[in-house]
PLY file of the C-alpha trace (Angstrom):
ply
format ascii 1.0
element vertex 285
property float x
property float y
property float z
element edge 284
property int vertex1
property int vertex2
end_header
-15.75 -2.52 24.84
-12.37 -1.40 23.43
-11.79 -0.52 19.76
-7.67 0.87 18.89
-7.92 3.60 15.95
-5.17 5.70 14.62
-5.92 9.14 15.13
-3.00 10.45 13.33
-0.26 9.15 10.80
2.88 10.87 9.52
5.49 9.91 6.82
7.52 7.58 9.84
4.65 6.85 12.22
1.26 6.37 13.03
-0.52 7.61 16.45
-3.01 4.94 18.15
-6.04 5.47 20.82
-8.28 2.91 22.56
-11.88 3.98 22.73
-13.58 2.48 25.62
-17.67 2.58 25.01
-19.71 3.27 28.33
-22.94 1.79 28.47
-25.09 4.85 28.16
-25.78 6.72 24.66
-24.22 10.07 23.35
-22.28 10.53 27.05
-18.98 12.55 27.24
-15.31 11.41 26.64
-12.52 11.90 28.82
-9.22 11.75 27.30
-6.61 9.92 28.90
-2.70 11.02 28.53
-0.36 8.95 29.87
2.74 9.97 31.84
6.61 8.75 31.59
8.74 11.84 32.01
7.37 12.24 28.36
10.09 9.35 27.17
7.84 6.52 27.81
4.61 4.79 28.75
1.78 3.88 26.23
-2.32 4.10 26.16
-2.55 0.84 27.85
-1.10 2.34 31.15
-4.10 3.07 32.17
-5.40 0.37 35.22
-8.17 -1.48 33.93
-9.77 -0.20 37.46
-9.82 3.27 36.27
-11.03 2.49 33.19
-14.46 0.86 34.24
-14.65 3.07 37.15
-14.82 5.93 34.43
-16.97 3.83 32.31
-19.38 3.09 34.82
-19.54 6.57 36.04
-21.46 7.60 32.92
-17.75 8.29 30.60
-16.33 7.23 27.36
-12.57 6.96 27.70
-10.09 7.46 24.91
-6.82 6.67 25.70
-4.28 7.85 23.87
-0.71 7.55 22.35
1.85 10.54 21.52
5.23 11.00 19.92
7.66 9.95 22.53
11.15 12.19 23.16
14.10 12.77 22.67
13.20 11.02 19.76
10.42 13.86 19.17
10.42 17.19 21.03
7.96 18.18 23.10
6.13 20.89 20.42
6.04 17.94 17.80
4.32 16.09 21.22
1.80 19.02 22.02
0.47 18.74 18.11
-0.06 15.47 19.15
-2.46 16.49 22.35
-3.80 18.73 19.43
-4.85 16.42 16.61
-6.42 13.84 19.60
-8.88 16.42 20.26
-9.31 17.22 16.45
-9.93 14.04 16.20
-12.54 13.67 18.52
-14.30 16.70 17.19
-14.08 15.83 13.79
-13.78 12.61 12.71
-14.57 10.18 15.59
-18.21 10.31 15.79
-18.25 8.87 12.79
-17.30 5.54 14.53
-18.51 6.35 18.22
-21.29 7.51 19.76
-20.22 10.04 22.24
-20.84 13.88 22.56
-18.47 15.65 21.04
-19.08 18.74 22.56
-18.36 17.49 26.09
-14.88 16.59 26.28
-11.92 16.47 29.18
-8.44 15.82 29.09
-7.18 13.74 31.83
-3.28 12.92 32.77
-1.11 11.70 35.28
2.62 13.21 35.75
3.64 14.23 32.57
0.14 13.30 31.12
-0.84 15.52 33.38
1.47 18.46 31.97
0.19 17.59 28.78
-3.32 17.68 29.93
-2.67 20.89 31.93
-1.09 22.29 28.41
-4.40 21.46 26.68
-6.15 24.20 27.99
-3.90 26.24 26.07
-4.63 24.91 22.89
-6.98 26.63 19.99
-9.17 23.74 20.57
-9.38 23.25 24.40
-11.18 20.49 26.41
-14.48 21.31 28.26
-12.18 20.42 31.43
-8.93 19.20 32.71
-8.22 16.75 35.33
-4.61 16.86 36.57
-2.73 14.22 39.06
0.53 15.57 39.77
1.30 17.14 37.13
3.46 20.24 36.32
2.92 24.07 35.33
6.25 25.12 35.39
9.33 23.20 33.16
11.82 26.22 33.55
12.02 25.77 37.46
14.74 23.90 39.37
13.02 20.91 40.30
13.07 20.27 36.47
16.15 21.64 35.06
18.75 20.96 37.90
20.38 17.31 38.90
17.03 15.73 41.35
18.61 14.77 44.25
15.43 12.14 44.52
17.29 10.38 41.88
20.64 11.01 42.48
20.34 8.26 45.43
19.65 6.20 42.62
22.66 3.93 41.38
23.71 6.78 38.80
23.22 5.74 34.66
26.08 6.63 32.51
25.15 8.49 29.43
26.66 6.31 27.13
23.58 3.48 28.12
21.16 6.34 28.25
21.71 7.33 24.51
22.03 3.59 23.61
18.23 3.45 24.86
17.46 6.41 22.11
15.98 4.79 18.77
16.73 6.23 15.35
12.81 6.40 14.41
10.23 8.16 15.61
8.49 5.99 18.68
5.12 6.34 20.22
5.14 3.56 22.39
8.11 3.26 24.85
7.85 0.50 27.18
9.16 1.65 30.90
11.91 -1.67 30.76
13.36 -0.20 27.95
13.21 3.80 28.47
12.94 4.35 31.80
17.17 4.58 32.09
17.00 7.45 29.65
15.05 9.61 32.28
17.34 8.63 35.25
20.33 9.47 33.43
18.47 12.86 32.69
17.47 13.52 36.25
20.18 13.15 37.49
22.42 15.02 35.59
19.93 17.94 35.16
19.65 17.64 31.24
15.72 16.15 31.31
14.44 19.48 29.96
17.02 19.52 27.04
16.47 16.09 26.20
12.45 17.03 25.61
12.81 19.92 24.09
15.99 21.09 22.67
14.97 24.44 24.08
16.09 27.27 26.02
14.70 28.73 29.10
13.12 31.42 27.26
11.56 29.68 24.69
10.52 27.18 27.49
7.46 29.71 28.44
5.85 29.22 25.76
5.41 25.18 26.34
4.70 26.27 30.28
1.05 26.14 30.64
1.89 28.33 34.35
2.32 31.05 32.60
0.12 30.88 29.54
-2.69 30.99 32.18
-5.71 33.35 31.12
-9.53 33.56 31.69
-10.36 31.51 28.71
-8.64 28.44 30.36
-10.60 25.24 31.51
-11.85 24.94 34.67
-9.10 22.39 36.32
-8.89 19.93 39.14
-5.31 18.72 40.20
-4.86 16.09 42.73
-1.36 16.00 44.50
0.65 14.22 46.98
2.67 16.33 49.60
5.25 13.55 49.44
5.70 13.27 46.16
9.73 12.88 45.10
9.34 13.20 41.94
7.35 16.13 41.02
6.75 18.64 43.77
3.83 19.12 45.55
4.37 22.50 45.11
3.47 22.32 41.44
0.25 21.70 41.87
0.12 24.78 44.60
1.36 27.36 41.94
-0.39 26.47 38.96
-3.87 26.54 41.36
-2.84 29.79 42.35
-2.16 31.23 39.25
-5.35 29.73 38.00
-7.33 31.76 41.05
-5.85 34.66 40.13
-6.96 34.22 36.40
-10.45 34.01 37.68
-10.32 29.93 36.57
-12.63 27.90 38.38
-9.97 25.25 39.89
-9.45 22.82 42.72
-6.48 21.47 44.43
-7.00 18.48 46.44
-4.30 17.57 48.65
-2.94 13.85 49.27
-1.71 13.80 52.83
1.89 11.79 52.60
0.88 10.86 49.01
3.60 9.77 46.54
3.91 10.31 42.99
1.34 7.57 40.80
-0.65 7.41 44.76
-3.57 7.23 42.23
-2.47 3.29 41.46
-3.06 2.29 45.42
-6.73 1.77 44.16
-7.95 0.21 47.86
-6.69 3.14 49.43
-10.14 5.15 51.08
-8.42 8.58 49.97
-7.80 7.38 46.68
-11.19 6.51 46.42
-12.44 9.03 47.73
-10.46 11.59 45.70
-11.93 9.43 42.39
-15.17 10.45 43.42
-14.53 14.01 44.07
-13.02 13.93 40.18
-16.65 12.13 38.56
-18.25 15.08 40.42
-16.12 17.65 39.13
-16.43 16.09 35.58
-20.00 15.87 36.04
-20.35 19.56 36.54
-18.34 20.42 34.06
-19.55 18.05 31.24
-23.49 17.44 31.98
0 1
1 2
2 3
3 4
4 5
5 6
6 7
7 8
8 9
9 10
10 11
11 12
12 13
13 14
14 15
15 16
16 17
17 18
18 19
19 20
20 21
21 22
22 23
23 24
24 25
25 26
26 27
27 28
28 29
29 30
30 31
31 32
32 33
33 34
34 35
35 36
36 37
37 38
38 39
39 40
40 41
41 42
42 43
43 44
44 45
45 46
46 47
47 48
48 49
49 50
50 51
51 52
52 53
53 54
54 55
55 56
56 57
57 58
58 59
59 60
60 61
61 62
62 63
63 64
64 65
65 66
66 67
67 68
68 69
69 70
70 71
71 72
72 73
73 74
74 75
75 76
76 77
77 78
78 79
79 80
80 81
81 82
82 83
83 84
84 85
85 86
86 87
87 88
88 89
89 90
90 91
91 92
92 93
93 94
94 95
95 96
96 97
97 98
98 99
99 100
100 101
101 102
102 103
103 104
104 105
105 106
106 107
107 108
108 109
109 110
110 111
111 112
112 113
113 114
114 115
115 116
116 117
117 118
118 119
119 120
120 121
121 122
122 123
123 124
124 125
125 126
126 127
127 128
128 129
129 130
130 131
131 132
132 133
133 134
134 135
135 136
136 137
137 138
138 139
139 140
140 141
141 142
142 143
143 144
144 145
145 146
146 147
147 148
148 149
149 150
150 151
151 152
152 153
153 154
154 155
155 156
156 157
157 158
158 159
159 160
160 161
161 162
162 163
163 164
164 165
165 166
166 167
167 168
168 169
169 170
170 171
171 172
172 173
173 174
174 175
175 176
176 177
177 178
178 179
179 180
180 181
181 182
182 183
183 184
184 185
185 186
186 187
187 188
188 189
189 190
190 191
191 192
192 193
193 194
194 195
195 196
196 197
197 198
198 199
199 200
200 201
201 202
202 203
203 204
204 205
205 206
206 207
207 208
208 209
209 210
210 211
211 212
212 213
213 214
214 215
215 216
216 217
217 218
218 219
219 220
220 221
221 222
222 223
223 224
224 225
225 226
226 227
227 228
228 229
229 230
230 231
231 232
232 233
233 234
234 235
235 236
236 237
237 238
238 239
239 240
240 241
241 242
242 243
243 244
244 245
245 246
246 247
247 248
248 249
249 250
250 251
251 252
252 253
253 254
254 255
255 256
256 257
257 258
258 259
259 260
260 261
261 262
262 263
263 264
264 265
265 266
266 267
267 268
268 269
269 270
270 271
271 272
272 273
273 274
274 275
275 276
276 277
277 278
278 279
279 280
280 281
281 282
282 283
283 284
């Protein structure tokens, strides 16, 4: 069963969720963030197969909607992350009957950024689940023209600011938004679009280096042939996670592409779904 709720409002928006109820009493919630470069996407990206295989699996889900840039900038978006969770903690079981002491943060892409920044929160998440995400927004593969998308037919800028809205968005749908982050990619100004920051302020939004032995214990799931965002992402920020004495897990995708998690029929997909219930089993029983 699905039930929308606004989790937060401000003087030019409101922030919506879907709560999806699994059949067993007081069980834990994962917390879905969507990805779309962080200019797009919505809480109703996530596959209806993922969904009830969560559900079924013994999980509430709570999918959730965020501030959307350039419109917003990517702090504004991380309170965002931060009031979901408050939210959950506070004022949802008041509606829901979950455990509010058992909660992860699950994201793909730049959901999975997001959900990868969550551990760095004041209020962090029992456990993080990361596909392809990203530690790291001051590296090249962010910050300088992707030659994955320069093979693209290039966007002028004047379309891509056309696509911008004057209000504050938290739903962007991909036919509408997704020539705002080509233009970016290709010209190397993605970063600056999000965040209106410079490299050095950048660190502070990179969960790589905010790394510490209070941080979640995390599981990120990568393709090696993903064109989007590196492979090699997912290498570092397990590394620096070892090194931090965080209980992590990298599991590889061999030839995987970026969203591989959406070829549900595929065996390694499945099978990497059920090495994620059994990390979030240990980590939220």
């Amino acid at each position: 069963m699905k039930t929308t709720v606004v989790y937060k409002k401000g003087e030019q928006f409101e922030i919506k969720a879907d709560f999806y109820s699994a059949p067993v009493q007081s069980a834990p919630v994962l917390v879905y963030i969507h990805g779309g470069g962080l200019l797009w996407g919505s809480r109703e990206d996530l596959k209806a197969e993922q969904v009830e295989f969560y559900l079924q699996s013994g999980f509430n889900v709570f999918s959730i909607d965020y501030r959307l840039a350039p419109e917003t900038k990517l702090p504004d978006i991380k309170t965002d992350i931060a009031d979901a969770l408050s939210w959950l903690k506070v004022e949802g079981t008041a509606q829901f009957d979950y455990n509010p002491e058992k909660i992860a943060v699950i994201g793909g892409s730049a959901g999975g950024y997001l959900a990868l920044l969550s551990g760095t929160l004041d209020t962090k998440p029992q456990a993080i689940v990361s596909f392809y995400g990203y530690g790291d927004i001051t590296g090249d593969w962010a910050r300088k023209p992707s030659p994955h998308y320069q093979k693209m037919t290039p966007v002028p800028k004047e379309l891509a600011d056309m696509l911008v809205s004057k209000d504050v968005i938290t739903v962007g749908p991909i036919q509408k938004r997704y020539a705002i982050y080509m233009h970016a990619r290709q010209t190397g100004v993605w970063i600056d679009k999000i965040s209106g920051m410079d490299t050095k302020e950048l660190s502070a939004l990179c969960p790589l280096h905010l790394v510490n032995s209070d941080y979640p214990p995390a599981l990120l799931l990568h393709g090696t042939n993903d064109e989007d965002v590196p492979y090699e992402q997912s290498v570092i920020m397990s590394e620096a996670l070892t090194d931090a004495g965080v209980e992590n897990q990298l599991i590889t995708i061999p030839n995987g592409k970026h969203v591989f998690d959406e070829d549900w029929e595929n065996e390694v997909v499945k099978d990497a779904f059920k090495d994620v219930v059994q990390f979030l089993r240990k980590h939220l029983s």
